[in-house]
N, C-alpha and C positions, 0 to 999 in steps of 0.2 A: 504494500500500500504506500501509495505518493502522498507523503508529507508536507506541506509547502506555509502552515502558517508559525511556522515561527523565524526568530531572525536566527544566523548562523554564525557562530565563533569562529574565526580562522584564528588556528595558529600558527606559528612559527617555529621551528626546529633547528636553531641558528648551525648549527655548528655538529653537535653530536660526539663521538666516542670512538666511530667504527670506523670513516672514511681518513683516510691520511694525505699529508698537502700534496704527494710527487699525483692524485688522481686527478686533481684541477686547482687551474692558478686561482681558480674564484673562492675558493676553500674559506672562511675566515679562519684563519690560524694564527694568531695571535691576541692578547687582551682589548686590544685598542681596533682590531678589525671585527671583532665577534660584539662590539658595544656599537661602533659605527654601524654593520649588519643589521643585528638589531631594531635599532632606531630610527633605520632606513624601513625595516619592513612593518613597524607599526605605522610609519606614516603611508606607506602602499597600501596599508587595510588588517592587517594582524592586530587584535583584541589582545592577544596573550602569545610571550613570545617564552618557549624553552628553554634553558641556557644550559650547556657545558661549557668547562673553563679548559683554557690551554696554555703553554704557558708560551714563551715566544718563539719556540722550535718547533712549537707548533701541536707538541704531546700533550695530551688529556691529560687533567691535574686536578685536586682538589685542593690545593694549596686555598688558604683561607684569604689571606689579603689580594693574590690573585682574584679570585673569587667576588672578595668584597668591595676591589676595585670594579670590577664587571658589573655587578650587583647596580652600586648604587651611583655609577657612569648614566646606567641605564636611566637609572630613574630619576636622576638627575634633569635630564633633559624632554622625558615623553611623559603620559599615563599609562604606557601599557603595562597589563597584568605578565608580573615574572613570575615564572613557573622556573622551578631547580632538577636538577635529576637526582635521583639517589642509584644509579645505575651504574656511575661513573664511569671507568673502564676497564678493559682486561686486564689481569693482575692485583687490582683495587681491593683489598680487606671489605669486608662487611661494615669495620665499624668507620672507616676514610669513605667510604661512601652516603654512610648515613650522617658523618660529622656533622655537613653541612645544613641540617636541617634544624637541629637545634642551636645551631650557630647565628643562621640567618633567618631562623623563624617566617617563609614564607609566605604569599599568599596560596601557593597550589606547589606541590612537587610530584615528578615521581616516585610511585610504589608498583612495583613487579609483582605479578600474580603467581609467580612460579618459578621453579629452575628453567632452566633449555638448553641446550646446545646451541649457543650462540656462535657459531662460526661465521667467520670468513678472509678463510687462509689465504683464499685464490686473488687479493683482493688484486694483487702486483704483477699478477701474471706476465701481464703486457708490457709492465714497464722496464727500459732496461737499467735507468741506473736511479734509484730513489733520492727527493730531494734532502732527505735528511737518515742517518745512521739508522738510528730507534724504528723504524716503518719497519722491516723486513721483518723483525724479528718478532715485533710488534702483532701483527695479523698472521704472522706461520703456526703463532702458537695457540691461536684461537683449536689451531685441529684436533687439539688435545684437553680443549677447556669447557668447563662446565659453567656457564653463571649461576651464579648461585643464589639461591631465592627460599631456604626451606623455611618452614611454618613457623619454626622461632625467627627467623630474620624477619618474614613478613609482620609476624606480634610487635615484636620489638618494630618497627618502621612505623607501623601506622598509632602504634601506642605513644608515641614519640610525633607522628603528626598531633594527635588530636591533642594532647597537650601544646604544644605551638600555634592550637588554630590551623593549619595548614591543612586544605583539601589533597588527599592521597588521589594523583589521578593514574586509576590500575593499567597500567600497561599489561593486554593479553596478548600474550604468543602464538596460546593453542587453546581446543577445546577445556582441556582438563580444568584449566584456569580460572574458570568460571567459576567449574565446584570450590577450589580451594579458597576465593571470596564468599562461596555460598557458606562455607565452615567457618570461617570468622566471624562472616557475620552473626549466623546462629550463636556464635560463641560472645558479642556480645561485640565484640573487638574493634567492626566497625561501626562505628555511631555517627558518621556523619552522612549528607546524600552521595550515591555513589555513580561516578564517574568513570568511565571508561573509554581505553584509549587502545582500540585494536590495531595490531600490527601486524599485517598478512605479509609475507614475502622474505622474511629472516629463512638464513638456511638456521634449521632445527627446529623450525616454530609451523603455522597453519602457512599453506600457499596462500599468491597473491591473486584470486579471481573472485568474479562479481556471484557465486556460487557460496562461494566461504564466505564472502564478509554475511551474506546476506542469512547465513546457515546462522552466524555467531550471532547478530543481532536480534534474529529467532531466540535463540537458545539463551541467550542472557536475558532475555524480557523472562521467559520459562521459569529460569532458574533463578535470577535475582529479583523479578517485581516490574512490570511496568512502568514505576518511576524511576528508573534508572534512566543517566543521562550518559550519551556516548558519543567518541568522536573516533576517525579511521584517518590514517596514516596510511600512504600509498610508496611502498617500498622500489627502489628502482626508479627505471624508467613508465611505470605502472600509476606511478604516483597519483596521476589529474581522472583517471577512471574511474579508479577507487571510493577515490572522496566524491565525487560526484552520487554514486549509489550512497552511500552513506548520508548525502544530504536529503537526497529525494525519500529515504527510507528515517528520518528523522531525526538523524546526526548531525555532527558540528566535523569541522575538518582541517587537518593536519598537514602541512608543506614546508618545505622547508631541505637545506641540504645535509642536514641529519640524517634523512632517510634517501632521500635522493639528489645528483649532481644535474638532473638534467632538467631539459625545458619539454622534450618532446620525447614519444613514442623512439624517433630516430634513433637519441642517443647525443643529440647538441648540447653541449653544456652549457646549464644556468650560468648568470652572470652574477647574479646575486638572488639571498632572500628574497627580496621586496620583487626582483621578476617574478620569481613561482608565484609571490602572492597576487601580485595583481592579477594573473593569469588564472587561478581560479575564483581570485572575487569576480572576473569581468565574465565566466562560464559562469556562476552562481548568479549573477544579474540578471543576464542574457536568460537566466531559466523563472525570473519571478520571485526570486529568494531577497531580503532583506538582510543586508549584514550588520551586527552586532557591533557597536566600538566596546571599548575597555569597561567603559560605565555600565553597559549592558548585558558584556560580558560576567561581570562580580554579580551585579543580581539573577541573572541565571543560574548559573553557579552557587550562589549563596556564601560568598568566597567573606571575611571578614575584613578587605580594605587595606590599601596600600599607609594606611598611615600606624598600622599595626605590626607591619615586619623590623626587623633589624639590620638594618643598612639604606 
């Protein structure tokens, strides 16, 4: 069933964990290019923008002043809703990934519904000489790694949200994931409304076709309650498909070079954020949809306001 009255979150995926700078020079790979990004793609139409930190080699980092340079760069200069990862990146401790939540007290972060096999060794295939040392060894050893998400991490995370005020937004992988929010919940754990952020197209996780997403959005209305709120990520070049079902079927949507470098089906690389974004706010126009700015985003959400974080 076609969805169409209400308005749509776009957000932003500035930067991410998995892609590395020798894949495109548009990459933000540094502090001062992932804040510029940013800021660029709230004023293209992004209500809420994702953030990992890196540090200026361009590797994924949880360093706090890095961080809290990013952080509050940000919001310095826009309204938009910052959302944190606790995902962090390969190699990352359980507890250097969560640091940042009770550090910076957000308005929304990520929370992982599950472990996975989050691979992607293959990522350098093509390249032959990488622009920085740390890349190679960096994605080779994905082929051996497991992210790790089990049901004490996920306690601990979102116990550690709801005191902070921070909305846990559940990154799903795969089916299973569902259930393991259905078990918190039962158990008390989650208490606040729940958000969802599916990710089809990970190697280890649910494929990326209009079949799955549409099976998952099923299945979590089923399993967690018709008031659940949910937004889809389009991994790859798959990216603008995705999200588009995901709108028409009553989601909010996800872009951003976190999940993808490109502009098109082809395989062109994005130029920046704020391209992907305009590019589906102007398909979400073009179809009758109303997009949400930041102010409308938090009440959607139910988010507790930018004047309640720390930084």
């Amino acid at each position: 069933m076609y969805i169409k009255d209400k308005k749509i979150i776009i957000s932003a995926a500035i930067t991410g964990a998995t892609h590395v700078p020798s894949l495109s020079p548009y990459l933000p790979g540094s502090p001062d290019e992932i804040i510029e990004s940013a800021i660029k793609a709230h004023y293209a139409g992004a209500a809420v923008v994702h953030i990992h930190a890196r540090g200026e080699d361009g590797r994924p980092t949880t360093d706090h002043e890095i961080f809290r340079y990013i952080l509050s760069s940000i919001a310095q200069e826009c309204d938009v809703v910052i959302g944190i990862t606790t995902g962090g990146a390969n190699g990352m401790s359980v507890e250097e990934r969560f640091s940042v939540i009770e550090r910076f007290q957000p308005e929304m972060a990520s929370a992982n519904g599950g472990s996975i096999n989050f691979c992607y060794n293959r990522l350098l295939a093509n390249v032959e000489k990488p622009v920085y040392e740390w890349e190679t060894d960096y994605v080779e050893r994905t082929w051996d790694n497991v992210f790790r998400n089990s049901f004490k991490d996920m306690e601990y995370c979102v116990h550690t949200m709801n005191a902070c005020g921070t909305l846990p937004e559940f990154e799903v992988f795969d089916y299973g994931q569902l259930n393991n929010l259905n078990i918190l919940k039962k158990q008390g754990i989650i208490t606040q409304p729940i958000y969802i952020q599916f990710v089809p197209g990970v190697q280890g996780g649910m494929p990326a076709n209009n079949e799955t997403l549409m099976f998952m959005i099923d299945q979590a209305k089923k399993i967690l309650g018709n008031d659940i709120q949910y937004s889809s990520v389009g991994v790859g070049r798959k990216m603008f498909k995705l999200e588009i079902m995901s709108a028409l079927n009553g989601g909010n949507v996800r872009v951003g070079m976190e999940d993808g470098l490109y502009i098109n089906p082809q395989g062109e690389l994005a130029i920046s954020n704020a391209q992907q974004v305009t590019k589906i706010k102007g398909i979400l126009e073009a179809l009758d949809f109303e997009i949400a700015d930041s102010r409308e985003a938090r009440e959607i959400l139910h988010l507790k306001g930018r004047e309640n974080v720390n930084f």
